[in-house]
mmCIF file of the N, C-alpha and C atoms, coordinates in Angstrom:
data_MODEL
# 
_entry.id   MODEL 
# 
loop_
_atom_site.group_PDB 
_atom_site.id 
_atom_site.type_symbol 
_atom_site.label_atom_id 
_atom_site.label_alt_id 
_atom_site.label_comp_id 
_atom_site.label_asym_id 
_atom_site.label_entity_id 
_atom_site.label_seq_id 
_atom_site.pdbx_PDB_ins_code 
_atom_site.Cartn_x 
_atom_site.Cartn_y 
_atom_site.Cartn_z 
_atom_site.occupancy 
_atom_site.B_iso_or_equiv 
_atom_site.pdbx_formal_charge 
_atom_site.auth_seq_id 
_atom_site.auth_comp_id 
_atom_site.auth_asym_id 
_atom_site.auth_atom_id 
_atom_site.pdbx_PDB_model_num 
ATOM 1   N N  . UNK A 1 1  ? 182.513 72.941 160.448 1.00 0.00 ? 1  UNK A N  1 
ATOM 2   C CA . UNK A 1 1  ? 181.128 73.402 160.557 1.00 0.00 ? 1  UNK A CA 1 
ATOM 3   C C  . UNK A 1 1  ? 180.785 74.347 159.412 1.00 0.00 ? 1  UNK A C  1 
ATOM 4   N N  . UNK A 1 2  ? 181.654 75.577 159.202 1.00 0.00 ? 2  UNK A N  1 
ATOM 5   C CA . UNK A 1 2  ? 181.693 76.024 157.767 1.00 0.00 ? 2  UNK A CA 1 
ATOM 6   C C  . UNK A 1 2  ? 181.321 75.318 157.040 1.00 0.00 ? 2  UNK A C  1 
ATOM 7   N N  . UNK A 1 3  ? 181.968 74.429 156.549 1.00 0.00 ? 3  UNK A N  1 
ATOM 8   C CA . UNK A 1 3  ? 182.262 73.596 155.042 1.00 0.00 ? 3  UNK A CA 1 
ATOM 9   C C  . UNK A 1 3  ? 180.215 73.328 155.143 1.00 0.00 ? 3  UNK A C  1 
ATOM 10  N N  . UNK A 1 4  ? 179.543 72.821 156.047 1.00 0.00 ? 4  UNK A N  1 
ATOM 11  C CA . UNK A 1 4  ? 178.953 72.104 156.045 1.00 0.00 ? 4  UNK A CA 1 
ATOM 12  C C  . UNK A 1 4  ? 177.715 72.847 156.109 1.00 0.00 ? 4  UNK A C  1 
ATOM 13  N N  . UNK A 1 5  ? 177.659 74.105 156.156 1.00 0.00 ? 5  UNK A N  1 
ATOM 14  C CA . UNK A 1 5  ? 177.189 74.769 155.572 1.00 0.00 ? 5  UNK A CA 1 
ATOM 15  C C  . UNK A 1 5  ? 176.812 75.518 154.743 1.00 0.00 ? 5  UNK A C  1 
ATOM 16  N N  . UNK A 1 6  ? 177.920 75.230 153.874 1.00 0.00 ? 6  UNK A N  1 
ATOM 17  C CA . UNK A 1 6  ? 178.504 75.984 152.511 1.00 0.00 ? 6  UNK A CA 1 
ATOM 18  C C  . UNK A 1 6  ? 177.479 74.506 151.694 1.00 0.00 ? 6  UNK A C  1 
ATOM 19  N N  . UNK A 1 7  ? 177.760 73.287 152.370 1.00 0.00 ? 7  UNK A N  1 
ATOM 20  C CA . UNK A 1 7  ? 177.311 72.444 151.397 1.00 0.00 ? 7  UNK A CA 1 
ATOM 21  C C  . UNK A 1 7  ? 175.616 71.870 151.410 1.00 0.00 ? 7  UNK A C  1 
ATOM 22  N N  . UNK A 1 8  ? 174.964 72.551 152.430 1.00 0.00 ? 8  UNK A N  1 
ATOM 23  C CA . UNK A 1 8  ? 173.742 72.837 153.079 1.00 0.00 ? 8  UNK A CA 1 
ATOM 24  C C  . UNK A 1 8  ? 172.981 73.697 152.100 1.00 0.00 ? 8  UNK A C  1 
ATOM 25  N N  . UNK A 1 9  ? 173.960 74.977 151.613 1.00 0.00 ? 9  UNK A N  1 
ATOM 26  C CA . UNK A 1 9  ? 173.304 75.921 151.000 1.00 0.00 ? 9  UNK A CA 1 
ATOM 27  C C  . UNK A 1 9  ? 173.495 75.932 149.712 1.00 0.00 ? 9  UNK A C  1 
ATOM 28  N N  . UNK A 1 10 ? 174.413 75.036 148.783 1.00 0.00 ? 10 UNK A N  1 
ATOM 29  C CA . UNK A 1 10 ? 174.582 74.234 147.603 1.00 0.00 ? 10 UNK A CA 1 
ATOM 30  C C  . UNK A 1 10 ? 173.280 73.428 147.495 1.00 0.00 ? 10 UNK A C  1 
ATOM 31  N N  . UNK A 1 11 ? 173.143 72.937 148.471 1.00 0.00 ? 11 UNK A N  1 
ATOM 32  C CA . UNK A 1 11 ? 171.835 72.019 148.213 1.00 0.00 ? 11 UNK A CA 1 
ATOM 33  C C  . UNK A 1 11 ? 170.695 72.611 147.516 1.00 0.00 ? 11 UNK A C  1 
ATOM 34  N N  . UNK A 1 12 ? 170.249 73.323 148.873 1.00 0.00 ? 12 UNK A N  1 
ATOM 35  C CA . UNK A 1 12 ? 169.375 74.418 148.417 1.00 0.00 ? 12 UNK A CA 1 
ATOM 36  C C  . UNK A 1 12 ? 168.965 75.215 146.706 1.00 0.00 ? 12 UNK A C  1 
ATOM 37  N N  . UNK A 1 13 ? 170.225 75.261 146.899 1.00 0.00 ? 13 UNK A N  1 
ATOM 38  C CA . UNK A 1 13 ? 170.976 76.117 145.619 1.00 0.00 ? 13 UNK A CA 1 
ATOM 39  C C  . UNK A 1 13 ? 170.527 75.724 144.440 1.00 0.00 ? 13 UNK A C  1 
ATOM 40  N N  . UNK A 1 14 ? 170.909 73.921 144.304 1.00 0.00 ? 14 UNK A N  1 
ATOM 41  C CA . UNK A 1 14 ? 170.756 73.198 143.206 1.00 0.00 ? 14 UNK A CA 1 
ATOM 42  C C  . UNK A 1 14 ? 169.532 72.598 143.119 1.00 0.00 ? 14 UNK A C  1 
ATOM 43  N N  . UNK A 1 15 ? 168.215 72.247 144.347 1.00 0.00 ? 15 UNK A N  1 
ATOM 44  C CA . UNK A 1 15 ? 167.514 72.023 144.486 1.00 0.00 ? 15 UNK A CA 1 
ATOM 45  C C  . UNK A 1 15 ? 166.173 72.746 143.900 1.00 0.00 ? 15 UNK A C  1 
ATOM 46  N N  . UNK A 1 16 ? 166.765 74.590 143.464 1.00 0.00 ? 16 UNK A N  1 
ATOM 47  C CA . UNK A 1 16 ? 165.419 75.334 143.346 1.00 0.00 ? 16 UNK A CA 1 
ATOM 48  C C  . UNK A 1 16 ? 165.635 74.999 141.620 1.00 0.00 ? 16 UNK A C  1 
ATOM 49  N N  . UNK A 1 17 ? 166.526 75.116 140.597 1.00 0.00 ? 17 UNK A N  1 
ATOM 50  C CA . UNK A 1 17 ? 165.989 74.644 139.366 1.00 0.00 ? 17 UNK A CA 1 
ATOM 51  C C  . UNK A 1 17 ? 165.343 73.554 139.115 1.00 0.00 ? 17 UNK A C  1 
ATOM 52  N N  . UNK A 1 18 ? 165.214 72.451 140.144 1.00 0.00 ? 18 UNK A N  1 
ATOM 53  C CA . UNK A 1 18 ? 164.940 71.091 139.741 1.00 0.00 ? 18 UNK A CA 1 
ATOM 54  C C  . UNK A 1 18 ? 163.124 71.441 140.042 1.00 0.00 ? 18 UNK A C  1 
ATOM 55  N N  . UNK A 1 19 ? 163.157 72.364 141.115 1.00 0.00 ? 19 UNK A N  1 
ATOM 56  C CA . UNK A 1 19 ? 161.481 72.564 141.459 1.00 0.00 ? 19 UNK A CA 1 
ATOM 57  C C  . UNK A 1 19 ? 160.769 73.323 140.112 1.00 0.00 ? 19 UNK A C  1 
ATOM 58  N N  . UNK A 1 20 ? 161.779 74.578 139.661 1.00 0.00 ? 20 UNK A N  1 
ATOM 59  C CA . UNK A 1 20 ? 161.278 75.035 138.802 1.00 0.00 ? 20 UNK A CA 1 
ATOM 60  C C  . UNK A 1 20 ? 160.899 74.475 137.365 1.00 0.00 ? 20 UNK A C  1 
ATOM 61  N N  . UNK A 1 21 ? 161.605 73.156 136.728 1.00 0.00 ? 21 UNK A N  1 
ATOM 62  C CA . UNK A 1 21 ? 161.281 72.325 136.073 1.00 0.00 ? 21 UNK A CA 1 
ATOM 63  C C  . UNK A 1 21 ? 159.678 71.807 136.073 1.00 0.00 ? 21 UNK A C  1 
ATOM 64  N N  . UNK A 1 22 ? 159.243 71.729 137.284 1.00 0.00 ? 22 UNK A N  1 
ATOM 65  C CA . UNK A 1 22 ? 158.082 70.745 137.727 1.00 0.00 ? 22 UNK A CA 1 
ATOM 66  C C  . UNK A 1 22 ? 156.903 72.239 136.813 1.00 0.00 ? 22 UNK A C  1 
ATOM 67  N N  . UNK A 1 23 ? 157.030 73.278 136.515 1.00 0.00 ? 23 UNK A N  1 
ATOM 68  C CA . UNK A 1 23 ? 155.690 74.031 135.919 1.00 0.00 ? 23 UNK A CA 1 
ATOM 69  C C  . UNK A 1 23 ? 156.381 73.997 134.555 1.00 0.00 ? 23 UNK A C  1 
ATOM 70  N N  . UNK A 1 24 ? 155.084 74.475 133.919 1.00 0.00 ? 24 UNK A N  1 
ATOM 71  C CA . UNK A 1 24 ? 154.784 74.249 131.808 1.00 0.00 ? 24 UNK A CA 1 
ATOM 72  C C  . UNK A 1 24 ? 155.134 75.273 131.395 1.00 0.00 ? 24 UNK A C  1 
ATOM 73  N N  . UNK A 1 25 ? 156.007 76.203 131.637 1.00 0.00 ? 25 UNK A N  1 
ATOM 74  C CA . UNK A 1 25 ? 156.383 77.602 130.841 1.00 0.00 ? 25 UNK A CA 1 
ATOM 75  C C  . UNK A 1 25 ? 157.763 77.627 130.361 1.00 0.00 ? 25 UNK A C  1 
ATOM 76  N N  . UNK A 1 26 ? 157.762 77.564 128.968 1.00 0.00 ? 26 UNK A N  1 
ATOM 77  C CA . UNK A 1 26 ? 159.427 77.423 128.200 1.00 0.00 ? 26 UNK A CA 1 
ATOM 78  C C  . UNK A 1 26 ? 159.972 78.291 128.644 1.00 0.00 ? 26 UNK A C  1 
ATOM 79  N N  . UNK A 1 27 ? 159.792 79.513 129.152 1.00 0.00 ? 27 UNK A N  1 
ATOM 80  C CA . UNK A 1 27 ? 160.667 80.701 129.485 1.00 0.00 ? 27 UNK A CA 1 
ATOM 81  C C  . UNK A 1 27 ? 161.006 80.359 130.552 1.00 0.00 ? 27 UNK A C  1 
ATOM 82  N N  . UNK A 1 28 ? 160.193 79.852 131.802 1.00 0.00 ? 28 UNK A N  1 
ATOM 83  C CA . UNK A 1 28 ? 160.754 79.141 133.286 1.00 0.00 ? 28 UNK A CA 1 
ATOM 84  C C  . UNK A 1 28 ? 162.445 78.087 132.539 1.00 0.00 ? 28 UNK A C  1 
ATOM 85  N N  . UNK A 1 29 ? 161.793 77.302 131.377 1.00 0.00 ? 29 UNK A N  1 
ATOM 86  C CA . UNK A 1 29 ? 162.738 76.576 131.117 1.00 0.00 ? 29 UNK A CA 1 
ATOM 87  C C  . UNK A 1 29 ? 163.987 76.531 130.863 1.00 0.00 ? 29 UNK A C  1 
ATOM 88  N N  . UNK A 1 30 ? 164.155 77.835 130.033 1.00 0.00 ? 30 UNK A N  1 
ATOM 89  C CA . UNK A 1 30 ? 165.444 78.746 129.466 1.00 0.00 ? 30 UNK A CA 1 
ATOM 90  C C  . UNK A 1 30 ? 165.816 79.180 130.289 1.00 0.00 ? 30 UNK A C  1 
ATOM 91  N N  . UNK A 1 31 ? 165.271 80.095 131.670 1.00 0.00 ? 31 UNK A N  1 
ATOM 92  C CA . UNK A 1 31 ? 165.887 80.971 132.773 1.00 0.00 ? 31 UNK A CA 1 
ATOM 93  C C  . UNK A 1 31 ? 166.820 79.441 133.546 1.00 0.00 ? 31 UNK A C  1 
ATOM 94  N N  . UNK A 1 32 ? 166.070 78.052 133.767 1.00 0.00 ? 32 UNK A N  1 
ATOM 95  C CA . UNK A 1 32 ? 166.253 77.400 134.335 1.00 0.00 ? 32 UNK A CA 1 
ATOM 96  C C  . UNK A 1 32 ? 167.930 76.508 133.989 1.00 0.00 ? 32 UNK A C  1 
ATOM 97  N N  . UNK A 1 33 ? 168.302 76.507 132.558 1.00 0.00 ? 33 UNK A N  1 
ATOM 98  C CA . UNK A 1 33 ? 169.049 75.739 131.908 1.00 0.00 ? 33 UNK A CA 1 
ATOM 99  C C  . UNK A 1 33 ? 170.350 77.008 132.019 1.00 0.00 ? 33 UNK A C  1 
ATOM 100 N N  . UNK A 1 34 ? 170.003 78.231 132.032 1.00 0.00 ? 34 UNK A N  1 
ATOM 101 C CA . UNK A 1 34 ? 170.954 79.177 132.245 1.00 0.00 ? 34 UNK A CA 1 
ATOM 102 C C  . UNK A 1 34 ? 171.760 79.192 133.923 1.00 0.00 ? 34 UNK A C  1 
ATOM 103 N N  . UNK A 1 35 ? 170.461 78.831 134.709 1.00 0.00 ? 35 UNK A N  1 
ATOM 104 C CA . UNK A 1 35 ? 171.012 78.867 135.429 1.00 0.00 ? 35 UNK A CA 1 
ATOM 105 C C  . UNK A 1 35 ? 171.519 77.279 136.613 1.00 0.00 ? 35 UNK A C  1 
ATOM 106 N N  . UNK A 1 36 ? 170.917 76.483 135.809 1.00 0.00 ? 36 UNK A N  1 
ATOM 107 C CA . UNK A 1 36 ? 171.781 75.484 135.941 1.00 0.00 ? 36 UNK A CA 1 
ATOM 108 C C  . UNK A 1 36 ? 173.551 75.230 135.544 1.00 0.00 ? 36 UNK A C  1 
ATOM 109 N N  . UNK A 1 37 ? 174.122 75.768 134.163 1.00 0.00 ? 37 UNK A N  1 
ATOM 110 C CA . UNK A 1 37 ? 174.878 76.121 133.949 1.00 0.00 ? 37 UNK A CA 1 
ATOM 111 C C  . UNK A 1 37 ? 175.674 76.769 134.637 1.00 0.00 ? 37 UNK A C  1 
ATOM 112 N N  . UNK A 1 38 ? 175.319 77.864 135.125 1.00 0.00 ? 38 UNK A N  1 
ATOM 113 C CA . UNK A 1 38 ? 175.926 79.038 135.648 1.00 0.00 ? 38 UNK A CA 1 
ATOM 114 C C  . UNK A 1 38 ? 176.547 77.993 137.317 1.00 0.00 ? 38 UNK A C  1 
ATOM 115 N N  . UNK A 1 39 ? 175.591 77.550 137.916 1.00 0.00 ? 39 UNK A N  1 
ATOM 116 C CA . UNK A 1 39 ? 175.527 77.217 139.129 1.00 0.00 ? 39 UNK A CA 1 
ATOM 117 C C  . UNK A 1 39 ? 176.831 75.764 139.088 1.00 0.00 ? 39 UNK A C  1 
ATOM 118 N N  . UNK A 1 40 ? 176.881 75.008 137.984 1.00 0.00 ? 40 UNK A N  1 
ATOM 119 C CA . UNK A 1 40 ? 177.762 74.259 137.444 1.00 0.00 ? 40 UNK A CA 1 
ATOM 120 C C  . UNK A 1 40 ? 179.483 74.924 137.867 1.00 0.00 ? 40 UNK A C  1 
ATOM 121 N N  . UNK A 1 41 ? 179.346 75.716 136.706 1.00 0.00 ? 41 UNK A N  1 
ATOM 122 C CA . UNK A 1 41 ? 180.590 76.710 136.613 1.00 0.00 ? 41 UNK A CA 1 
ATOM 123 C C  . UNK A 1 41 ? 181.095 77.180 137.669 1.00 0.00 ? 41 UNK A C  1 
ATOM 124 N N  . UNK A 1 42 ? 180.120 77.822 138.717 1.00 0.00 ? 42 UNK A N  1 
ATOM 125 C CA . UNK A 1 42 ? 180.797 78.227 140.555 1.00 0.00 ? 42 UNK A CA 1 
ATOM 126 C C  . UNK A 1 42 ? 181.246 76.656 140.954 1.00 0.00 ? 42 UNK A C  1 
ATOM 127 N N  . UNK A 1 43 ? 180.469 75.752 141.020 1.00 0.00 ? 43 UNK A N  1 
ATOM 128 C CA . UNK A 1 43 ? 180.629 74.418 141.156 1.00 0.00 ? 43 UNK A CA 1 
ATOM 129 C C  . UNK A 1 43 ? 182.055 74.264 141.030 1.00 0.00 ? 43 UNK A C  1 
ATOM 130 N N  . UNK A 1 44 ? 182.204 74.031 139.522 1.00 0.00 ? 44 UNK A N  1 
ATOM 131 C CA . UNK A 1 44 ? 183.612 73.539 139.088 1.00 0.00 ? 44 UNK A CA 1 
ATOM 132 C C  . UNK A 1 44 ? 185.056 74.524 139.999 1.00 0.00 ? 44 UNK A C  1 
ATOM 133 N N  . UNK A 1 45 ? 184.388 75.932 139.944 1.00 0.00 ? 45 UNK A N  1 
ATOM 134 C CA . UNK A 1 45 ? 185.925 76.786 140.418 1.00 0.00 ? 45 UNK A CA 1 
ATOM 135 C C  . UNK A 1 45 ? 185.682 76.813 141.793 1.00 0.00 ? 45 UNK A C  1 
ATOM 136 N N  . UNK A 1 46 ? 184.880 76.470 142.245 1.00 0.00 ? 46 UNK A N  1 
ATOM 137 C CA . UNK A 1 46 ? 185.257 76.320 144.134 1.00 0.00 ? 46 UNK A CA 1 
ATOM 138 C C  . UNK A 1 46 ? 185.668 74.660 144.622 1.00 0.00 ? 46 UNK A C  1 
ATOM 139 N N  . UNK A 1 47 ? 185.361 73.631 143.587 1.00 0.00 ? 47 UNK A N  1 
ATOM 140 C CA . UNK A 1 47 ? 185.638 72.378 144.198 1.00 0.00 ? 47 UNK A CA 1 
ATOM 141 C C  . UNK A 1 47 ? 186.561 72.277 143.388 1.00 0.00 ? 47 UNK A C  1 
ATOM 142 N N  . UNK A 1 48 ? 187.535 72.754 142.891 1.00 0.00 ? 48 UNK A N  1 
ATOM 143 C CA . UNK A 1 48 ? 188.407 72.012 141.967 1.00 0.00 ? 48 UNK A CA 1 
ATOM 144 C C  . UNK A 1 48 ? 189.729 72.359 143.086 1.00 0.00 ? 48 UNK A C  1 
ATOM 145 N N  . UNK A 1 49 ? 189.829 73.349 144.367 1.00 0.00 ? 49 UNK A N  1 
ATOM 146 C CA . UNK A 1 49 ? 190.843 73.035 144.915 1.00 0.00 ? 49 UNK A CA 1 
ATOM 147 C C  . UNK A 1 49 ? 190.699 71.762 146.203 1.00 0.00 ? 49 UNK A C  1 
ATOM 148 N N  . UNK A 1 50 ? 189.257 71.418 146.069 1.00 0.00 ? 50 UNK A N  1 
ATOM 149 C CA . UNK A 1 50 ? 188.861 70.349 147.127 1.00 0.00 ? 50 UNK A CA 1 
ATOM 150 C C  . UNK A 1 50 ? 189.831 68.773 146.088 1.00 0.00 ? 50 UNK A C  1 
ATOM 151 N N  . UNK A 1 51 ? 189.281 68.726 145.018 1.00 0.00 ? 51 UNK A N  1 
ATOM 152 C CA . UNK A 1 51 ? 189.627 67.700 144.407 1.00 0.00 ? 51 UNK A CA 1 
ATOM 153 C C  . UNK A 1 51 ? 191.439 67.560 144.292 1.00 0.00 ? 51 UNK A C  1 
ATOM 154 N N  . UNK A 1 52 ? 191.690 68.457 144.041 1.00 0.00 ? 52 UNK A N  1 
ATOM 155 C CA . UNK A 1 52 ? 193.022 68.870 144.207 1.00 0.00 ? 52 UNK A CA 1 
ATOM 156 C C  . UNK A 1 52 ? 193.895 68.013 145.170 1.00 0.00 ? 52 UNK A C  1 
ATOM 157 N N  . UNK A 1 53 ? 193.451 68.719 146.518 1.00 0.00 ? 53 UNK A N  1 
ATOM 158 C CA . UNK A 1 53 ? 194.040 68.310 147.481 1.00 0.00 ? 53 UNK A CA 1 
ATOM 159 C C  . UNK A 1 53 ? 193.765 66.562 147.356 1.00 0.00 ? 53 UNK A C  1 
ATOM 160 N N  . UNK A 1 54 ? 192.363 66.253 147.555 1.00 0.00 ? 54 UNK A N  1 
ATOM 161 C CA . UNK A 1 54 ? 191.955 65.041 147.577 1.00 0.00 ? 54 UNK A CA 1 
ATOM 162 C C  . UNK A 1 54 ? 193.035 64.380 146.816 1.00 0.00 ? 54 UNK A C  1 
ATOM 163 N N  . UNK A 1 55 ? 193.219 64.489 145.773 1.00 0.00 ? 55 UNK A N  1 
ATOM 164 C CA . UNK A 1 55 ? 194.278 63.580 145.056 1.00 0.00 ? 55 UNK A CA 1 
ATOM 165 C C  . UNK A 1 55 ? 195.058 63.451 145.489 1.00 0.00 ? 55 UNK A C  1 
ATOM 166 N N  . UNK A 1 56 ? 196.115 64.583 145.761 1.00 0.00 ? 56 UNK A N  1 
ATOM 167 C CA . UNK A 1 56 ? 197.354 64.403 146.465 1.00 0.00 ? 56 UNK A CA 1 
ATOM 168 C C  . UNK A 1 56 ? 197.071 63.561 147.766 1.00 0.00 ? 56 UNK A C  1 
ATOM 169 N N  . UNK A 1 57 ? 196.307 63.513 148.533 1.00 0.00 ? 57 UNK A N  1 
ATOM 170 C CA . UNK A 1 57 ? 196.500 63.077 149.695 1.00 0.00 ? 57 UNK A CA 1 
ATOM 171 C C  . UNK A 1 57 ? 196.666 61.236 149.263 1.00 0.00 ? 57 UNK A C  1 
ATOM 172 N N  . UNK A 1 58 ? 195.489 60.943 148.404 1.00 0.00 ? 58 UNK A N  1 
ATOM 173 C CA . UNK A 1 58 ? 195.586 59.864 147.667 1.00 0.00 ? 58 UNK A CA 1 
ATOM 174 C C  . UNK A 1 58 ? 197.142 59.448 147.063 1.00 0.00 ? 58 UNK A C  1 
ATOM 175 N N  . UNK A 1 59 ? 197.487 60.101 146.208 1.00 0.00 ? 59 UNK A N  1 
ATOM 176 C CA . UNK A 1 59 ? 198.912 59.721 145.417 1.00 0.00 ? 59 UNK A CA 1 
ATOM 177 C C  . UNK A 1 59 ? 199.986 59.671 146.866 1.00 0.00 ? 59 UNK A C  1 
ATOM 178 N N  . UNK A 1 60 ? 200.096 60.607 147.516 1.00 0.00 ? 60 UNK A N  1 
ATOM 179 C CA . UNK A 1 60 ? 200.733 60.097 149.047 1.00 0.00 ? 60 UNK A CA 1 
ATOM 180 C C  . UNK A 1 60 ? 200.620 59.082 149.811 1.00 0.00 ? 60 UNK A C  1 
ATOM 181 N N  . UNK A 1 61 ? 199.085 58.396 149.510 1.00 0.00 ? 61 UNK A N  1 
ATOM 182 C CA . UNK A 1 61 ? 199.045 57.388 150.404 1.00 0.00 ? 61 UNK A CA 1 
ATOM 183 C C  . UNK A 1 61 ? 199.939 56.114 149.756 1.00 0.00 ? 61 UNK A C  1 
ATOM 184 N N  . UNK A 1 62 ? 199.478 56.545 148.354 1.00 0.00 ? 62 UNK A N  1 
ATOM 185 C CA . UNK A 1 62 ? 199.753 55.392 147.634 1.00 0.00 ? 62 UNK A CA 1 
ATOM 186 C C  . UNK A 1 62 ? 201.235 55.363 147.573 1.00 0.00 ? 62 UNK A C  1 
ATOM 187 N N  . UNK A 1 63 ? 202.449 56.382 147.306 1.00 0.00 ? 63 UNK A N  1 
ATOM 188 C CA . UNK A 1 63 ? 203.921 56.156 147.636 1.00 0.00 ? 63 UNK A CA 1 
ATOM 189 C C  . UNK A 1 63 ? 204.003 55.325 149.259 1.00 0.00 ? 63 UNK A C  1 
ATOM 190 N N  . UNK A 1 64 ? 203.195 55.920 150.703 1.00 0.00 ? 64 UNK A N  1 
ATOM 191 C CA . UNK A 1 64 ? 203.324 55.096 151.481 1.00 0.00 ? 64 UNK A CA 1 
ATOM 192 C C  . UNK A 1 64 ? 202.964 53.778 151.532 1.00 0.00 ? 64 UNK A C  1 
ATOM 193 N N  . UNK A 1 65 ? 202.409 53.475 150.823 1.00 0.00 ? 65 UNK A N  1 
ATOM 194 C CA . UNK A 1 65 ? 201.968 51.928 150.461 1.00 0.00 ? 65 UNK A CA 1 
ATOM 195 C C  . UNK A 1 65 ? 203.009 51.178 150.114 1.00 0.00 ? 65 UNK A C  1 
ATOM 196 N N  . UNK A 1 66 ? 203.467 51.684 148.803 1.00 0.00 ? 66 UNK A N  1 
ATOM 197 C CA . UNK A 1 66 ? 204.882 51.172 147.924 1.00 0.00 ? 66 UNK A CA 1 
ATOM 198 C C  . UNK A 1 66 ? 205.974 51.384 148.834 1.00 0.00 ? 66 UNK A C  1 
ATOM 199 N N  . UNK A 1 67 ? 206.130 52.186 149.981 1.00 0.00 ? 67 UNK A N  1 
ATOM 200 C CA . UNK A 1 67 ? 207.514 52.353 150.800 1.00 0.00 ? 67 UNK A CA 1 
ATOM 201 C C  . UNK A 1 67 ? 207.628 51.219 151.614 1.00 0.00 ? 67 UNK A C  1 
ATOM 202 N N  . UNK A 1 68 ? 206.340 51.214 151.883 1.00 0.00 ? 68 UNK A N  1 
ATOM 203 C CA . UNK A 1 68 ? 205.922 50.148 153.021 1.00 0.00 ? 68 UNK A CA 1 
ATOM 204 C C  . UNK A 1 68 ? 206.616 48.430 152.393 1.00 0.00 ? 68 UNK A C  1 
ATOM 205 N N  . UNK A 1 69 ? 205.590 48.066 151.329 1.00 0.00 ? 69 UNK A N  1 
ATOM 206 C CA . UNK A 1 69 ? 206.328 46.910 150.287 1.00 0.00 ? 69 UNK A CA 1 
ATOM 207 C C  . UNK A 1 69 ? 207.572 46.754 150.070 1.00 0.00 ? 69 UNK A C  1 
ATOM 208 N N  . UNK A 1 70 ? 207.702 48.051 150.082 1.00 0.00 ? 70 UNK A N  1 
ATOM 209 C CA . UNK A 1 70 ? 209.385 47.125 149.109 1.00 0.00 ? 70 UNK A CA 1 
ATOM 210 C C  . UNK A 1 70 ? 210.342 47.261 150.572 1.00 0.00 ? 70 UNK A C  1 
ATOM 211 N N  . UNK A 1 71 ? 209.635 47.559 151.512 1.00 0.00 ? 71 UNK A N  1 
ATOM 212 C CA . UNK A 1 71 ? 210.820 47.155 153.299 1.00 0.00 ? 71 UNK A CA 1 
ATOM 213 C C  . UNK A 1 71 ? 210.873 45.959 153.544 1.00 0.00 ? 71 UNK A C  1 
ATOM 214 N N  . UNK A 1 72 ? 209.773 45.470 153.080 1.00 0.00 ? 72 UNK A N  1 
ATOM 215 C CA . UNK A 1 72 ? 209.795 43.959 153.895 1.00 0.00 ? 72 UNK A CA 1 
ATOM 216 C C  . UNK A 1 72 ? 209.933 43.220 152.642 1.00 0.00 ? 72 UNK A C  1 
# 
């Protein structure tokens, strides 16, 4: 239930530069590209232990696959 609110409020999160795009002021534009960036960067260092795991669980499945094959 956490997680799923963490990813509720990411939404949000990433959703308000895309609104701020929609008005004509280059300075909206620059604040906007900064903080697209920025919002990137938390991005990358909080999901990179999600991806992490994800793999491994993957490369595990895949040795049980190959254990499985070469029994029979």
């Amino acid at each position: 239930m956490k997680k799923s609110k963490v990813f509720l409020l990411g939404n949000v999160i990433l959703s308000f530069p895309i609104m701020l795009l929609l008005t004509d002021d280059v300075f909206i534009y620059i604040l906007d590209a900064i903080l697209i960036i920025f919002l990137l960067f938390i991005g990358n260092v909080y999901f990179h232990g999600f991806w992490k795991d994800y793999f491994s669980i993957c490369n595990d499945f895949d040795e049980f696959l190959k254990s499985q094959k070469s029994e029979e």
